[in-house]
Backbone as CSV, one residue per row, in Angstrom:
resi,resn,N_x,N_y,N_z,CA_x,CA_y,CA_z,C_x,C_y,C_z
1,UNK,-11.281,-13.260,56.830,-10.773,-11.953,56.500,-9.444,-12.072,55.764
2,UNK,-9.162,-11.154,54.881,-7.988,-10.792,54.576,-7.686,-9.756,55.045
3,UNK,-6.264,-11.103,55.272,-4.757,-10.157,55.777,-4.038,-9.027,55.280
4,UNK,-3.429,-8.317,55.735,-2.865,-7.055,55.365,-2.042,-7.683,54.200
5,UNK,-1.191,-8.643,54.448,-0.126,-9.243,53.689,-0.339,-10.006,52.196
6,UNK,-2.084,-10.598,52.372,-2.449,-11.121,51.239,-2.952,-9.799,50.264
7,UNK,-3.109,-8.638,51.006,-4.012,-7.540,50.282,-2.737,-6.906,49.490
8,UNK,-1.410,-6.798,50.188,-0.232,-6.256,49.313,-0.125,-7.192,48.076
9,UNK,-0.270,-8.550,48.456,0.041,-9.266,47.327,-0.669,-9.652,46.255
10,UNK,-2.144,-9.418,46.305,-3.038,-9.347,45.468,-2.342,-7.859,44.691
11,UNK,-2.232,-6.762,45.479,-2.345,-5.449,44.640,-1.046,-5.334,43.518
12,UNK,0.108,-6.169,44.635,1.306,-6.516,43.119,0.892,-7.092,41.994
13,UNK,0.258,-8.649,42.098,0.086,-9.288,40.983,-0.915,-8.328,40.448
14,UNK,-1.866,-7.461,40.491,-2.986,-6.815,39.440,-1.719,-5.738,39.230
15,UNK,-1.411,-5.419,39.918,-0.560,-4.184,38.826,0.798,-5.048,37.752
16,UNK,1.155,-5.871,38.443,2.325,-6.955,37.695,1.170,-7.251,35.977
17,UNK,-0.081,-7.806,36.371,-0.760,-7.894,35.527,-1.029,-6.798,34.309
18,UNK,-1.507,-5.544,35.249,-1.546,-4.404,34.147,-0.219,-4.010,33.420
19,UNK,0.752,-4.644,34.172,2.267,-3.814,33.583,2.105,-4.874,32.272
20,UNK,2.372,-6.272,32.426,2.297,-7.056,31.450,1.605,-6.812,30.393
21,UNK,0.214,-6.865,30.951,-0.677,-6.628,30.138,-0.734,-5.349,28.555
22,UNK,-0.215,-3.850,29.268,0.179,-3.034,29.057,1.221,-3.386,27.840
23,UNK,2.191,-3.481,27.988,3.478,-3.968,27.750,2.983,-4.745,26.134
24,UNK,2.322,-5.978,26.771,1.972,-6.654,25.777,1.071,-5.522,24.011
25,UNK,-0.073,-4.814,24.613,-0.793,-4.167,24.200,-0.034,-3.472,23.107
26,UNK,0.900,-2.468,23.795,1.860,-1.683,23.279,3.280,-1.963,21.922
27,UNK,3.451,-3.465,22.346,4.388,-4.448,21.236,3.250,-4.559,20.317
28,UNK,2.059,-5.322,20.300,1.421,-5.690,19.410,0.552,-4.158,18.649
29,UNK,0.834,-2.846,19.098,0.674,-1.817,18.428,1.549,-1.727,17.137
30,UNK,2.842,-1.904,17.890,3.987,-1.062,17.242,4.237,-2.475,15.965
31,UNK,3.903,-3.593,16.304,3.979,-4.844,15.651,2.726,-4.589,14.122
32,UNK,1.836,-4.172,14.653,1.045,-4.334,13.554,0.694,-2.221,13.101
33,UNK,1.725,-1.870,13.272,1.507,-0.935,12.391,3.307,-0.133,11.778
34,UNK,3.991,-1.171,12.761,5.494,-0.931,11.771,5.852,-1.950,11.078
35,UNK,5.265,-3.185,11.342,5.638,-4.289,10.803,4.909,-4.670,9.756
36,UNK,3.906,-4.607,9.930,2.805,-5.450,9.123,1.511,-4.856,9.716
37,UNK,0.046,-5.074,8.674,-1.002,-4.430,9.093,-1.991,-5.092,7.767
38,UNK,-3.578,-4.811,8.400,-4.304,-5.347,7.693,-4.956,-4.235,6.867
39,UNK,-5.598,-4.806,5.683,-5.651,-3.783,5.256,-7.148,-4.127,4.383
40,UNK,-7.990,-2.913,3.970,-9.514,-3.742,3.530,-9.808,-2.644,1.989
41,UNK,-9.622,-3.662,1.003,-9.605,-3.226,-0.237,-11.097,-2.467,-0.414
42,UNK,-11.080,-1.415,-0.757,-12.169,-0.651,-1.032,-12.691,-0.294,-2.109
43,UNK,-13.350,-0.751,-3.059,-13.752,-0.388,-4.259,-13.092,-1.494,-5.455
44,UNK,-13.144,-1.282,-6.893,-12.762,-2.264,-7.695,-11.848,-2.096,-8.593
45,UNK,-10.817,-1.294,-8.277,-9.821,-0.804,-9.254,-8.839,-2.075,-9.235
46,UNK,-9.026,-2.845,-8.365,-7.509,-3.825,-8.412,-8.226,-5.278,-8.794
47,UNK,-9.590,-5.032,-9.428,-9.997,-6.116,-9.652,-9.555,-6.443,-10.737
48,UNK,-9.448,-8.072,-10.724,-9.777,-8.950,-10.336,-9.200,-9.613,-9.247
49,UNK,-7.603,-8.804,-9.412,-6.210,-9.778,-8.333,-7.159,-9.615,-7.149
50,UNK,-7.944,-8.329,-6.645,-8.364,-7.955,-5.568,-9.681,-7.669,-5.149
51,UNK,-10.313,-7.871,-4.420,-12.030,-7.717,-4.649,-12.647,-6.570,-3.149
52,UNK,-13.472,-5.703,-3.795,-13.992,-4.926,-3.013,-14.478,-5.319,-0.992
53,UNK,-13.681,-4.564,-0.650,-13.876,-5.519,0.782,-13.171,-6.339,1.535
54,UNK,-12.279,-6.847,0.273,-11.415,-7.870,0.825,-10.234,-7.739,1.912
55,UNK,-9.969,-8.349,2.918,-9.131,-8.462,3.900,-7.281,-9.061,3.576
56,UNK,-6.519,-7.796,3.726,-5.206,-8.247,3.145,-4.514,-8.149,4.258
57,UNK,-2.947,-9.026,4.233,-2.398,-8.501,5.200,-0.940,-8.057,4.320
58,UNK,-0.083,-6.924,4.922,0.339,-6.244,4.082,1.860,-6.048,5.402
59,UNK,2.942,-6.622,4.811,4.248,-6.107,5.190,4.811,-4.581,4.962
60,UNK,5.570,-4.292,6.244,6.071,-3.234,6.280,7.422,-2.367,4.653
61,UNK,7.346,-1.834,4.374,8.494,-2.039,3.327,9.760,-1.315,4.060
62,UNK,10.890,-2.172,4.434,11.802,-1.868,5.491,13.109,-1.403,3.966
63,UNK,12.924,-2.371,2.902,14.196,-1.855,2.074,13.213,-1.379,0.527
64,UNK,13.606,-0.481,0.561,13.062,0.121,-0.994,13.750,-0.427,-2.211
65,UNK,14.392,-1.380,-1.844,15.372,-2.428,-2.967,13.990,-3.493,-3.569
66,UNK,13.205,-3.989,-2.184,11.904,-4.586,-2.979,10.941,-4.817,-3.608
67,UNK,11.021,-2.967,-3.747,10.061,-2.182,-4.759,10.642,-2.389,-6.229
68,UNK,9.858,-3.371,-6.850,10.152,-3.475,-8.529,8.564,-3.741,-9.563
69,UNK,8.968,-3.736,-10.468,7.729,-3.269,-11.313,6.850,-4.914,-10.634
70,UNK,5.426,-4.363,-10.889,4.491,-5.944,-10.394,4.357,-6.062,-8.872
71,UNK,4.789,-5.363,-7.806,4.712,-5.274,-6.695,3.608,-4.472,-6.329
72,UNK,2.435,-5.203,-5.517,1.377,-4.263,-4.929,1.628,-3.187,-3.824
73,UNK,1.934,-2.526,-3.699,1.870,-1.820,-2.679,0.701,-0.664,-2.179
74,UNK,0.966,-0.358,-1.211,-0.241,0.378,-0.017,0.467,1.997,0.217
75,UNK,0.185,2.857,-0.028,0.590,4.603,-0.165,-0.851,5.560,0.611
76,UNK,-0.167,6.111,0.873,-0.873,7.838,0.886,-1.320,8.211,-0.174
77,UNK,-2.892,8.197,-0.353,-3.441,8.859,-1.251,-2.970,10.361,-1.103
78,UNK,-2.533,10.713,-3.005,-1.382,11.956,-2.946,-2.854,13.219,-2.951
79,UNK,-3.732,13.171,-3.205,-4.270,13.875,-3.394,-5.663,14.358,-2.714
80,UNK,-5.181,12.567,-1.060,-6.123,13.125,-0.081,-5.396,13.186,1.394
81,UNK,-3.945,13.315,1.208,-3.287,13.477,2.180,-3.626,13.689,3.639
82,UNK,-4.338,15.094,3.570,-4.748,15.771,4.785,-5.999,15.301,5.373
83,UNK,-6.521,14.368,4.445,-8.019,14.049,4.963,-7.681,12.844,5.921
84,UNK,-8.212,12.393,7.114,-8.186,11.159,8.088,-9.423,10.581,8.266
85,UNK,-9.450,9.562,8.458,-10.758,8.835,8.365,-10.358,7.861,9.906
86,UNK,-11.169,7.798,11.107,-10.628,6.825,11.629,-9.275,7.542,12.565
87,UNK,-8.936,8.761,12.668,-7.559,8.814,12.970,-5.829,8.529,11.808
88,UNK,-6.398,8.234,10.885,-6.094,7.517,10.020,-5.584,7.987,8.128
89,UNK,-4.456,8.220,7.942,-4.730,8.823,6.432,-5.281,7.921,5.371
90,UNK,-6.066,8.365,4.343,-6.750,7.479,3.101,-5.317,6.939,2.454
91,UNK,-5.780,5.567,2.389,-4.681,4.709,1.645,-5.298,4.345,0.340
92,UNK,-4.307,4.066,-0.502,-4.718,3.393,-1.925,-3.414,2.396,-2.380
93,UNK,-4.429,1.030,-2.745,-3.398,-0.275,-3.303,-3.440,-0.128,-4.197
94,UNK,-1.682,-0.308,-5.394,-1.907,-0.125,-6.480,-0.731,-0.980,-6.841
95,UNK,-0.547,-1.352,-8.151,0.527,-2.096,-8.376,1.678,-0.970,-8.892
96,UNK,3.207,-1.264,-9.026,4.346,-0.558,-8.904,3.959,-1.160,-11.152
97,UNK,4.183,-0.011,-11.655,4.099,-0.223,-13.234,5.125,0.368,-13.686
98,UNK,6.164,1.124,-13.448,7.098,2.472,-13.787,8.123,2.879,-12.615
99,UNK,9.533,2.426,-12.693,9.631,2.386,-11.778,10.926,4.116,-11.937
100,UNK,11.788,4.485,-10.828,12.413,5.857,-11.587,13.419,5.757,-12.805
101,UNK,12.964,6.471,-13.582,13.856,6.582,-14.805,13.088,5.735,-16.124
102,UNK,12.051,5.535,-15.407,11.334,4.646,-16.604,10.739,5.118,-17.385
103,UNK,10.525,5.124,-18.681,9.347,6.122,-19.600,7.945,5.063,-20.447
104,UNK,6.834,5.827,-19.603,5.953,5.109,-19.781,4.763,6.044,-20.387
105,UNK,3.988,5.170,-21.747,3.143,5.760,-22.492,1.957,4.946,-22.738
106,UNK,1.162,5.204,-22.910,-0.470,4.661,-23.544,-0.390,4.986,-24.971
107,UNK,-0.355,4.080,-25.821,-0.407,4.253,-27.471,-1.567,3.229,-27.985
108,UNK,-2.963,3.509,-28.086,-3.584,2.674,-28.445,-4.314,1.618,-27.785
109,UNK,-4.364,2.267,-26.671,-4.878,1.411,-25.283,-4.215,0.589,-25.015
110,UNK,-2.979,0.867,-24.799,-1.797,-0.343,-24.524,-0.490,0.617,-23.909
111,UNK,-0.322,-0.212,-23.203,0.984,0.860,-21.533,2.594,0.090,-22.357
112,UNK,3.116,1.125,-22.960,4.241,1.005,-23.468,5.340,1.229,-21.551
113,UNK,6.435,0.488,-21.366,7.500,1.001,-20.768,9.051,0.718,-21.253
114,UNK,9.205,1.832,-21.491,10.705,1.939,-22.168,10.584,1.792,-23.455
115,UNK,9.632,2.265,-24.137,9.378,1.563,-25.610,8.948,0.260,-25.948
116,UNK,8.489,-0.566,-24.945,8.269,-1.896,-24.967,7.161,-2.069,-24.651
117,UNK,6.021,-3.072,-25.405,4.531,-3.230,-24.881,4.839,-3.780,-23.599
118,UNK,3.750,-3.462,-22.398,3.558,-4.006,-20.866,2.631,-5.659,-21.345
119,UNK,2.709,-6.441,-20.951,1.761,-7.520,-21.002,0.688,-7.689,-19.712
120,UNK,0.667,-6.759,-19.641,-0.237,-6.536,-17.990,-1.501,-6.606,-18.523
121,UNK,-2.272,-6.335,-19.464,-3.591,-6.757,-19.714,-4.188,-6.794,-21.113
122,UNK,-5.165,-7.532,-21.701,-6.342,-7.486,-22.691,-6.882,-6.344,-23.190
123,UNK,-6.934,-5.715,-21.941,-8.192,-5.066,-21.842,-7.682,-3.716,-22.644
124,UNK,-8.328,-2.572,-23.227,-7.506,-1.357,-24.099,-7.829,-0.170,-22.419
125,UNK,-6.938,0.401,-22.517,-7.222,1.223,-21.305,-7.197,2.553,-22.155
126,UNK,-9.034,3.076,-21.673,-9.753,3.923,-22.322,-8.853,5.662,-22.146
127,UNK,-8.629,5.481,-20.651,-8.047,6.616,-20.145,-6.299,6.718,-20.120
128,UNK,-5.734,7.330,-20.938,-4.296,7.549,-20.683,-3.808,8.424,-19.736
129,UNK,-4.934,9.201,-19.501,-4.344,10.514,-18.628,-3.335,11.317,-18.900
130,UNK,-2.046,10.953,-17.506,-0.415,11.690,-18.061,0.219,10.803,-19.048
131,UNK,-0.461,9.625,-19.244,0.355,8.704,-20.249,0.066,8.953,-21.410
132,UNK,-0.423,10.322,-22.134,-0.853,10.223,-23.714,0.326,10.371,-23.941
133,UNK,1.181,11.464,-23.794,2.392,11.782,-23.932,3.918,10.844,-23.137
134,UNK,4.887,10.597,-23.861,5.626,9.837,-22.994,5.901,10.702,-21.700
135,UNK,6.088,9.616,-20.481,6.229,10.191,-19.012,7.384,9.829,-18.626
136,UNK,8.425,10.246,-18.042,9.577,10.126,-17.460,9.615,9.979,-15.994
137,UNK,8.822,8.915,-15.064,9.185,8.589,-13.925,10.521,9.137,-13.077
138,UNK,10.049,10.211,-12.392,10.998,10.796,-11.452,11.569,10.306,-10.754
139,UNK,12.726,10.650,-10.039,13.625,9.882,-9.068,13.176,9.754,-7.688
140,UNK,13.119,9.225,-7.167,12.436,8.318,-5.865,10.974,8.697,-6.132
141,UNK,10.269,8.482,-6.917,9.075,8.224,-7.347,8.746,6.488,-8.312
142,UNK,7.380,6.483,-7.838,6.803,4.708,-8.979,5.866,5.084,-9.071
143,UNK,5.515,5.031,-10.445,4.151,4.761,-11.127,3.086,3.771,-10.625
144,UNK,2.286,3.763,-10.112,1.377,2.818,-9.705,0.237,2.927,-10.340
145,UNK,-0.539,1.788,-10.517,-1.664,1.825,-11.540,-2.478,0.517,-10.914
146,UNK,-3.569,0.439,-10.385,-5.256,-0.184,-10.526,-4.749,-0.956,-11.184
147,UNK,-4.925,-2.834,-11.403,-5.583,-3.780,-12.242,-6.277,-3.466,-13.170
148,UNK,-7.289,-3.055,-12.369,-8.531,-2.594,-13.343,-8.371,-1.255,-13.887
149,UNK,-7.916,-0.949,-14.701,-7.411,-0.344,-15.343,-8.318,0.879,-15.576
150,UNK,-9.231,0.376,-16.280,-10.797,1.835,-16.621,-11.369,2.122,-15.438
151,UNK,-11.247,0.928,-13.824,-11.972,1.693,-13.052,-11.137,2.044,-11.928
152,UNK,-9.567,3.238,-12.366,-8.783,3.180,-11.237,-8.787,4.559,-11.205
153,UNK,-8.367,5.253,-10.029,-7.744,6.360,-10.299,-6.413,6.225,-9.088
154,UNK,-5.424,6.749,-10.069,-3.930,6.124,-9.695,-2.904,6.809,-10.496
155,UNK,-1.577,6.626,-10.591,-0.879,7.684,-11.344,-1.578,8.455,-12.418
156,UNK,-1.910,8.136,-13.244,-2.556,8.943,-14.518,-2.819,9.594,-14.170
157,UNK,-3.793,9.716,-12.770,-4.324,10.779,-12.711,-3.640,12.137,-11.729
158,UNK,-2.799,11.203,-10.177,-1.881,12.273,-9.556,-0.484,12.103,-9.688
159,UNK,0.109,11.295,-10.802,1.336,11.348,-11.225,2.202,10.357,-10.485
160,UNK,3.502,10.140,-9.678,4.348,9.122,-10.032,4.314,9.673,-8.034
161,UNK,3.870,8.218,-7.149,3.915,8.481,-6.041,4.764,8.084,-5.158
162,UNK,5.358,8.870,-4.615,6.938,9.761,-3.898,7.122,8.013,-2.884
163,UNK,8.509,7.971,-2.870,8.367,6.661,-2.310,8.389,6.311,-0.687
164,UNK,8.557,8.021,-0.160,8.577,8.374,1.369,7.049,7.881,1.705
165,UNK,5.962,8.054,0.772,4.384,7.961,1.232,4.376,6.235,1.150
166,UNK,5.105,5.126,0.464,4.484,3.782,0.211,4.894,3.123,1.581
167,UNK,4.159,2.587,2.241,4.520,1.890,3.201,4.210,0.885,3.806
168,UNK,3.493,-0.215,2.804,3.222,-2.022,2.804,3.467,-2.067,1.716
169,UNK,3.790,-3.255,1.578,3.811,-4.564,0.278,2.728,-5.235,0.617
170,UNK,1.965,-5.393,-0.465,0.733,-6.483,-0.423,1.609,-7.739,-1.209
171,UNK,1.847,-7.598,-2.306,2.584,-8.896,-2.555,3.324,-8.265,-4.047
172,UNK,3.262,-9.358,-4.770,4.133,-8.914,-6.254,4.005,-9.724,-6.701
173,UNK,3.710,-9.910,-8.092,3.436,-10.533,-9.265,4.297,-10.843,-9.841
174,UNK,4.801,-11.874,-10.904,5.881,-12.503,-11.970,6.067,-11.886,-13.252
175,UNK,4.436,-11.093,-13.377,4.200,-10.723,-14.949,5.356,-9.539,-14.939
176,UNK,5.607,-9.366,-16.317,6.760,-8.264,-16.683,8.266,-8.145,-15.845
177,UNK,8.572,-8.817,-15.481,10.077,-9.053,-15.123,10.490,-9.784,-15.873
């Protein structure tokens, strides 16, 4: 039989256990959704850097000093805000192309910034959208734009996204600095 004395001490260690346990659960929440988080590329706008499906892991952005042009980052889709999937708002990865104060245009299937050709791609990008006309990147706003250029939808289409909504870094690129 068990003793009265072994039955107290079993019931500490399972609750000592759940406290831990608990405890633990709760850090590795706040760890992987203030710190860092995974993230699963959906569709093919960031192809090639990025492939449909693919598994990223994506830092928190703690200083908005690290946001510069060529930086992938992870946002609030501006134009599906309210929708949740999962508990969850729709995210979209896009690279930082325009950053505030920048003026950026499509002349010929080619992404002028500041008056200067972008070397970001080959390819002629069919759709200019807000870029037919020169665009003046607002203040605490970045232009973000798809890899894949013809199969994105990304600033062009909801304009220059607010920098309160970006909240991972996937990584950042060398090109255009």
């Amino acid at each position: 039989m068990v003793s009265e004395q072994q039955k107290q001490q079993n019931n500490k260690r399972s609750a000592r256990f759940i406290l831990i346990f608990s405890i633990s659960m709760l850090m590795a929440s706040c760890i992987f959704t203030r710190v860092c988080r995974l993230v699963r590329v959906s569709g093919s706008s960031m192809y090639p850097t990025y492939k449909d499906e693919e598994l990223l892991f994506a830092k928190a952005v703690w200083n908005k000093d690290n946001l510069k042009i060529g930086t992938v980052v992870v946002f609030k889709d501006p134009e599906r805000q309210q929708e949740k999937t999962v508990l969850a708002p729709i995210y979209l990865i896009k690279r930082i192309e325009g950053m505030p104060g920048d003026v950026l245009e499509v002349k010929n299937g080619v992404l002028y910034r500041n008056g200067k050709k972008t070397t970001d791609s080959d390819i002629k990008i069919e759709d200019a959208g807000i870029l037919k006309e020169p665009y003046t990147v607002p203040k605490n706003t970045y232009f973000c734009m798809g890899d894949n250029r013809n199969e994105s939808r990304d600033s062009r289409v909801f304009g220059a996204v607010d920098v309160k909504n970006i909240g991972y870094i996937i990584g950042e690129d060398e090109k255009d600095k």
